[in-house]
C-alpha positions in Angstrom: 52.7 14.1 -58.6 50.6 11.7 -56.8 47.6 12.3 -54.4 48.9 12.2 -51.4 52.1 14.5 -52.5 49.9 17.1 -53.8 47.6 17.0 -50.9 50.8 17.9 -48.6 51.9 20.6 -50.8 48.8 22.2 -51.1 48.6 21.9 -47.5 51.8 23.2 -46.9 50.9 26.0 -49.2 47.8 26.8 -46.8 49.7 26.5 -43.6 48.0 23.7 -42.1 48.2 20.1 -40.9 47.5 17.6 -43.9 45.0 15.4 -43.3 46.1 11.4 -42.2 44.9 8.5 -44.3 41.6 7.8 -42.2 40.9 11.5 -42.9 41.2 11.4 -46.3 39.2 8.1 -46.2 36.6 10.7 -44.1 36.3 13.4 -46.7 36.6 10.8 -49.9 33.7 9.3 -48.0 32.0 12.5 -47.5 32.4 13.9 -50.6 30.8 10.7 -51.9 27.6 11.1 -50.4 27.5 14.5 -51.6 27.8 13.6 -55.4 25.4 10.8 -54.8 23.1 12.7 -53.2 22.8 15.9 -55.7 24.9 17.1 -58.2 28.8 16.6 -58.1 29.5 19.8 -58.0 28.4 20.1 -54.2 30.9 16.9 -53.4 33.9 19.8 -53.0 31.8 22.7 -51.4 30.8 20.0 -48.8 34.2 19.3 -48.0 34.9 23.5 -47.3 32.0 23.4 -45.1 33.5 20.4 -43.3 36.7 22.3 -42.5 35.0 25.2 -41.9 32.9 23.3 -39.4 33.8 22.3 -35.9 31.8 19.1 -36.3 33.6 16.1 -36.1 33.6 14.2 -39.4 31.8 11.2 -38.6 28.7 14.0 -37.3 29.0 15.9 -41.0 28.8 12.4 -42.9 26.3 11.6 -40.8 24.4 15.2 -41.5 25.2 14.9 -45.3 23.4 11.3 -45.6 20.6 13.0 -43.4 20.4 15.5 -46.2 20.7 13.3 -49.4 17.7 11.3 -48.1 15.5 14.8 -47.8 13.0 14.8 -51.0 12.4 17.9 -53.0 9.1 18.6 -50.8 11.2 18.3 -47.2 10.2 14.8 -46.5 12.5 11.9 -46.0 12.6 8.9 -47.9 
């Protein structure tokens, strides 16, 4: 099973839309800057927040590059 036919299953299985090919691109994206940014782990607990948000996802990519550039003491950089 590829990708893209697991993505529409699982989303079929959740009852909701799956996401088109510039969203994926979106989350991939996102999910990117969230591995880079910490540990991997938070690259798929960032992409729950995302669709739990109402943000659109060029404002949470935005907010999760804001975040991976915040030092340990609260200072950018």
């Amino acid at each position: 099973m590829t990708r893209d036919e697991w993505i529409a299953a699982f989303a079929r299985e959740a009852g909701v839309d799956r996401p088109d090919p510039d969203q994926v691109r979106a989350l991939l994206d996102l999910a990117g800057v969230a591995a880079h940014g910490s540990e991997r782990t938070a690259a798929p607990i960032a992409c729950w927040i995302a669709g739990r948000s109402e943000l659109p996802i060029a404002e949470l990519q935005a907010a999760a590059e804001r975040v991976s550039t915040v030092g340990e003491d609260g200072t950018t950089g």
